[in-house]
Phi, psi and omega in degrees: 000124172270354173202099189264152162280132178257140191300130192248120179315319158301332191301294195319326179270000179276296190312311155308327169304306186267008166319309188310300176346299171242016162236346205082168188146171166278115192273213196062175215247134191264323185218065226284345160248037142275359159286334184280302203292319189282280177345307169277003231247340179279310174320330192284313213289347139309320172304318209247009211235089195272356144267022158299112161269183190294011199244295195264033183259306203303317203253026134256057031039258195295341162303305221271316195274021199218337124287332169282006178061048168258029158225200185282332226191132156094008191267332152324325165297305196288322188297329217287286199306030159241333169272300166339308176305295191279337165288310191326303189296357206219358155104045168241166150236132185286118190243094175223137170289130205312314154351275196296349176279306191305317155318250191328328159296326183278354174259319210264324167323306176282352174126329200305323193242138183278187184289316162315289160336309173294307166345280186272014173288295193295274169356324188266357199236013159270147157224132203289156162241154165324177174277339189276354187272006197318152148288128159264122194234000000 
């Protein structure tokens, strides 16, 4: 990708807020700078990763906060809605049944699934929309 639209920690934590909101959980920030290290951690893998697409940038994103844990509650919720959030933002859609997102986020919580893996998990369920279909958020 050459110039992705990023995720803004507020958005994401207003976005976790109302997850909470409407399934429950303990709200608040368990760490806030593994929320920053999660935030940052799709920027590095731009820098430094020059075939990095909207896929595997989305899913360190959902890596870093659904293994880092920053918050009390919901990091698993927050991880899915952050890879969602960030293809949304960059004109992709996530086309996946809810079942199977739910496997794979409970695999990637446990260990099961690597990052790489998630990569290409996200990859098989995106479809670019135009550039004109852009969301504005």
């Amino acid at each position: 990708m050459k110039k992705p639209v990023w995720l803004d920690q507020r958005a994401l934590v207003l976005l976790h807020a109302e997850s909470l909101a409407e399934h429950g959980g303990l709200w608040g920030l368990r760490d806030e700078a593994a929320l920053q290290s999660a935030l940052a951690r799709p920027r590095n893998v731009h820098a430094y990763e020059r075939a990095a697409d909207a896929a595997r940038l989305a899913a360190a994103y959902g890596f870093g906060i659904v293994r880092g844990h920053p918050f009390n509650d919901g990091n698993k919720r927050a991880g899915y809605l952050a890879i969602g959030l960030f293809l949304e933002l960059n004109v992709f859609d996530l086309e996946v049944e809810e079942a199977d997102a739910v496997r794979t986020i409970l695999d990637l919580a446990a260990g099961n699934l690597t990052e790489k893996a998630l990569a290409e998990w996200i990859r098989a369920q995106i479809k670019r929309r135009k550039s004109s279909d852009r969301t504005q958020v």
